[in-house]
C-alpha positions in Angstrom: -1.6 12.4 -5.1 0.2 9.3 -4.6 -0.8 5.7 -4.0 0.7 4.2 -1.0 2.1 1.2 -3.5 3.9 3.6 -5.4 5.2 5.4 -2.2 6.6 1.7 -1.2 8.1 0.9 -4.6 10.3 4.3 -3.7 11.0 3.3 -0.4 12.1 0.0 -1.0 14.4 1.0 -3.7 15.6 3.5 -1.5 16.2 1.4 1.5 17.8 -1.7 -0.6 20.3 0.8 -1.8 21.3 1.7 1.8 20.8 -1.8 3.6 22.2 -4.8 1.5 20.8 -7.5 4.1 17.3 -6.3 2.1 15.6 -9.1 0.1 12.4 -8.5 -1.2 9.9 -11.6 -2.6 7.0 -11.3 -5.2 4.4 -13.4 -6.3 3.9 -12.6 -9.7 2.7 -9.3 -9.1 5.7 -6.8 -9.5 4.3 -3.8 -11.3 1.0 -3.9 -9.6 3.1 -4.2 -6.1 5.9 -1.8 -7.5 8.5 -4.1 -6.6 9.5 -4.3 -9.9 12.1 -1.2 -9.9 13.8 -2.7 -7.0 14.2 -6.1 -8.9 16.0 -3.9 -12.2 18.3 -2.6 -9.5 18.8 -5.6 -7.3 18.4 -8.6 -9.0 20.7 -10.8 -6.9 18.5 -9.8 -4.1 14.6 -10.0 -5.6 13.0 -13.6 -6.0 9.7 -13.8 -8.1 7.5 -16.6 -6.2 5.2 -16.8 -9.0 1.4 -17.4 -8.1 2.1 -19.1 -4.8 1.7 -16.9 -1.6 2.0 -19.9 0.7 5.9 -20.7 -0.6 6.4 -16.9 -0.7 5.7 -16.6 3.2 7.5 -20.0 3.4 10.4 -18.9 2.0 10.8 -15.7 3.3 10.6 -17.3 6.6 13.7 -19.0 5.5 15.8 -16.1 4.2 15.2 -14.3 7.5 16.6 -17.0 9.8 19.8 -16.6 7.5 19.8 -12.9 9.3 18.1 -11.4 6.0 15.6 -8.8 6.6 13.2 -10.2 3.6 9.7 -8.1 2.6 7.2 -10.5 1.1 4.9 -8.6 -1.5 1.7 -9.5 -2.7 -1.8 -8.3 -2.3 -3.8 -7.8 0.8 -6.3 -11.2 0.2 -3.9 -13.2 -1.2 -1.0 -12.4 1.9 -3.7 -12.6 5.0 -6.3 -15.4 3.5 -4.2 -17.6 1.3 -1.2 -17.5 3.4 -2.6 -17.5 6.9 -1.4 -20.9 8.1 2.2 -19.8 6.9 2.0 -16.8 8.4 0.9 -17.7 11.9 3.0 -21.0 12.1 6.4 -19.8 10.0 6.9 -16.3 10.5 4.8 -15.3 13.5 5.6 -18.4 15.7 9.5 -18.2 15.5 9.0 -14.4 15.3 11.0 -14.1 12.3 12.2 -10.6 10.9 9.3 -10.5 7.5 8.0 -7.7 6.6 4.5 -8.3 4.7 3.8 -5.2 2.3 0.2 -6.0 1.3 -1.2 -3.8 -1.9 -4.6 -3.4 -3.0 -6.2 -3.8 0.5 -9.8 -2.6 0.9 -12.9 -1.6 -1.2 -10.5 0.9 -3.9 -9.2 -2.2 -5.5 -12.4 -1.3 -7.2 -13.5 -2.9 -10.1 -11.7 -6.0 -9.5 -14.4 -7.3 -7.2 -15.2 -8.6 -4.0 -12.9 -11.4 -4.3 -10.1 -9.1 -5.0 -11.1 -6.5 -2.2 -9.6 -7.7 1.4 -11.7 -5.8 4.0 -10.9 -8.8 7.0 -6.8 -8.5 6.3 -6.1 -6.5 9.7 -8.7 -8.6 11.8 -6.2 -11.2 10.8 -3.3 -9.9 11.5 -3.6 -8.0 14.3 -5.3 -11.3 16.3 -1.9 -13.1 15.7 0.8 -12.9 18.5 4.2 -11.1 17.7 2.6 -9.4 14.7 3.0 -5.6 14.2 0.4 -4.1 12.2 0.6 -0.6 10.1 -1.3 1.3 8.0 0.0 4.4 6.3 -2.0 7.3 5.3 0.2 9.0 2.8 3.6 8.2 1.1 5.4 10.0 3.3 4.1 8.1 6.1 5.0 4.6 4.1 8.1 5.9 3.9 8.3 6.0 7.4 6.7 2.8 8.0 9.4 0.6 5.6 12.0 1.5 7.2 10.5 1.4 10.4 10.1 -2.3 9.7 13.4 -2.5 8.2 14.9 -0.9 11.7 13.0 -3.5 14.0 13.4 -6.9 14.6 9.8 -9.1 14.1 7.1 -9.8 11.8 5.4 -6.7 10.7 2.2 -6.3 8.2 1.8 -2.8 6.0 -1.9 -2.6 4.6 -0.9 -0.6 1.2 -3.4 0.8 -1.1 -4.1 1.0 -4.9 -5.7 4.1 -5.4 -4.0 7.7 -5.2 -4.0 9.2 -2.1 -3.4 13.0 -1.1 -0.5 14.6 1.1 -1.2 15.5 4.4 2.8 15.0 6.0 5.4 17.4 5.0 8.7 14.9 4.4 10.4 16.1 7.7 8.0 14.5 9.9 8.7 12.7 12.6 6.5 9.6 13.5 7.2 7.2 16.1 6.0 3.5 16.3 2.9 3.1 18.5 2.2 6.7 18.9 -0.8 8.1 17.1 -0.6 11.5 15.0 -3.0 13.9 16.2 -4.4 16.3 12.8 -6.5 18.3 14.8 -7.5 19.5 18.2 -11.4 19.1 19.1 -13.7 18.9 22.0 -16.8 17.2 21.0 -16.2 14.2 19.4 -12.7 12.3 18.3 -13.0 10.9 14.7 -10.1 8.4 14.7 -8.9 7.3 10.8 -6.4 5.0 9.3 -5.0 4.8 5.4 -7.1 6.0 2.8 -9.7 7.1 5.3 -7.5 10.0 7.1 -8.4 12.6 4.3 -11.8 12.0 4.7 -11.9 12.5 8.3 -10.6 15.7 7.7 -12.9 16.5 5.7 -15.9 15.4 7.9 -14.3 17.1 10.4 -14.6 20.4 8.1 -18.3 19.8 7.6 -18.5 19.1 11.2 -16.9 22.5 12.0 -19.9 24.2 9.8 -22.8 22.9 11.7 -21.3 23.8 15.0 -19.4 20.2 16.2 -16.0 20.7 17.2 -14.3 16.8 16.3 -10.5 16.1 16.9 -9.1 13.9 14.3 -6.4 11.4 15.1 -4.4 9.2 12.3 -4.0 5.8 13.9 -1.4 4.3 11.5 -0.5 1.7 13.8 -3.1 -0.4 15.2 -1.1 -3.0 17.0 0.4 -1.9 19.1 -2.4 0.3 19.9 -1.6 3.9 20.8 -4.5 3.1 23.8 -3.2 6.9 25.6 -4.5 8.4 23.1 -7.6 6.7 22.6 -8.3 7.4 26.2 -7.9 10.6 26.3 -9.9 11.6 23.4 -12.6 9.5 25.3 -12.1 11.5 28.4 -11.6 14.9 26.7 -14.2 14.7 23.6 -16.9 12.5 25.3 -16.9 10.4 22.1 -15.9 8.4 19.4 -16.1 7.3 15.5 -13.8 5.1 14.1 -13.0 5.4 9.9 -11.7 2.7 8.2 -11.7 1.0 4.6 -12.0 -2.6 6.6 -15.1 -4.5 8.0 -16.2 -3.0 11.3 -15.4 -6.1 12.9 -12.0 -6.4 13.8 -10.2 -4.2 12.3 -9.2 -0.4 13.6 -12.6 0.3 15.3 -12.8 -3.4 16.9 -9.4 -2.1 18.3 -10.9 1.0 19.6 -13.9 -0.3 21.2 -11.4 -3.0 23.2 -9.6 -0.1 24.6 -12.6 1.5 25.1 -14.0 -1.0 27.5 -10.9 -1.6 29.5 -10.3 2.4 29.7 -13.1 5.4 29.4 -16.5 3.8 28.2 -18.3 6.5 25.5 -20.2 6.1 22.8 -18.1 4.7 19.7 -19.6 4.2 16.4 -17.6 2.3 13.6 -17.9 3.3 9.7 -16.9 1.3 8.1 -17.8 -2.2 5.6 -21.0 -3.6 7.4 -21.0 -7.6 7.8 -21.1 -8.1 4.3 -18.5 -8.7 1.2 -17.7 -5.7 -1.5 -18.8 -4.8 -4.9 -17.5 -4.2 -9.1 -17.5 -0.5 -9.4 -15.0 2.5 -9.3 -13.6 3.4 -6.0 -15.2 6.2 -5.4 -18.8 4.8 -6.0 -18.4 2.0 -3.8 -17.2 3.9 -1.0 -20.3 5.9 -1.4 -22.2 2.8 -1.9 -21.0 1.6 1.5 -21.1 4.4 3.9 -17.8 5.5 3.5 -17.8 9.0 2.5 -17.2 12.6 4.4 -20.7 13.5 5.0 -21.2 9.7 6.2 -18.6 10.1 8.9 -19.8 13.5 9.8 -23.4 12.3 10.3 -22.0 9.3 12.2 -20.0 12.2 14.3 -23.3 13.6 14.9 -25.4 10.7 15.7 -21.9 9.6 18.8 -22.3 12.9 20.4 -26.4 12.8 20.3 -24.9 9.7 22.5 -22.6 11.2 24.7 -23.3 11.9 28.3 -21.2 14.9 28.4 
């Protein structure tokens, strides 16, 4: 079990070492983003923003028209709502090579509170041009996705969590940007995760298995650009869909889903995730339960999309 913040803390230490153009920006957050071993190693290329996300984005928009390759880090409310403006107009706009890595995203901030917990980040981010969004499910996966960013030229966004997550990709895997992983083969309804969610559809999909439903389960780390192949397929093949995601259901991964939905094999989609409404105080776990976010949640919504199905 590793949190995806710790997985990038590794990777950026990792990828600094190999790539000097690497310059990575805080705001005041360093151990809680886990930029702070890369700063000990790389001092002359770390800048600590203090509390001030909007001159964090600004000035990383700066460092990468100098041909820099510069990862702003900060958490997932702070880097989407306080920064918008300078994200949209200074790093989007000109296209500019920065890498957001945004921590604590999502309900399992936990007992820091609703204000803390950023469930409307990747409606934000995915509705602004020249933005590529990502959101790894396990550390090998963030691995992947740093460097992936590092590689390619443009504005990215990496939704990062802050609790532990388990394994599910052996380090050799191979991912490929765009392209969704498919976990497991199933004929009667696609359950389609991202981040901290992809373990729990495989687990629904487990309990599904018992009471006879047969679901495929399909990580969709990146959700812009949308791997829309796959998503029509499993809508032709399986008949149905549920979307999983730690996120409002308006927006985010399943708002992506049902758009490519529309425009490709119409079936029954049902979202899980956080309702219209802002998050709770309480321990990760217990909100999730709190808000419909648990295994035998998504396996009941399985149920209720292929009650739905025409197939």
């Amino acid at each position: 079990m590793i949190a995806t913040r710790a997985a990038y803390g590794r990777a950026l230490l990792d990828l600094g070492a190999r790539n000097p153009n690497v310059v990575v920006l805080d705001a005041d957050l360093s151990k809680s983003t886990m930029t702070f071993e890369f700063a000990k190693r790389f001092p002359e290329r770390f800048i600590q923003m203090g509390i001030a996300e909007q001159d964090l984005m600004g000035t990383a928009a700066g460092i990468a028209t100098t041909g820099k390759i510069a990862f702003a880090s900060t958490f997932a409310i702070f880097a989407t709502g306080r920064a918008f403006e300078q994200v949209r107009n200074g790093i989007c706009y000109p296209g500019l090579n920065v890498k957001i890595c945004a921590t604590h995203a999502g309900l399992t901030v936990g007992e820091d509170g609703a204000s803390h917990q950023s469930i409307e980040d990747i409606a934000l981010m995915r509705a602004v041009p020249k933005m590529t969004v990502v959101v790894p499910s396990d550390a090998v996966q963030t691995a992947w996705a740093v460097n992936t960013a590092a590689a390619t030229d443009g504005p990215f966004y990496i939704r990062l969590g802050r609790a532990p997550s388990p394994a599910i990709y052996q380090p050799d895997h191979e991912f490929h940007l765009g392209k969704a992983e498919r976990l497991r083969d199933g004929r009667d309804v696609t359950l389609i995760a991202c981040g901290y969610m992809t373990p729990r559809a495989l687990a629904a999909a487990d309990l599904l298995a018992g009471r006879g439903i047969s679901a495929r389960v399909i990580d969709m780390a990146t959700i812009k650009p949308l791997d829309e192949a796959a998503v029509a397929e499993a809508a032709a093949e399986t008949g149905a869909i549920v979307t999983v995601e730690e996120h409002s259901i308006i927006g985010g991964l399943g708002g992506a889903v049902c758009e490519c939905v529309c425009n490709s094999v119409p079936v029954p989609v049902v979202r899980v995730g956080v309702r219209d409404m802002f998050g709770k105080s309480g321990k990760p776990e217990a909100l999730l339960s709190h808000f419909g976010l648990t295994a035998e949640d998504i396996a009941s919504a399985a149920q209720a999309a292929v009650t739905r199905s025409h197939r």
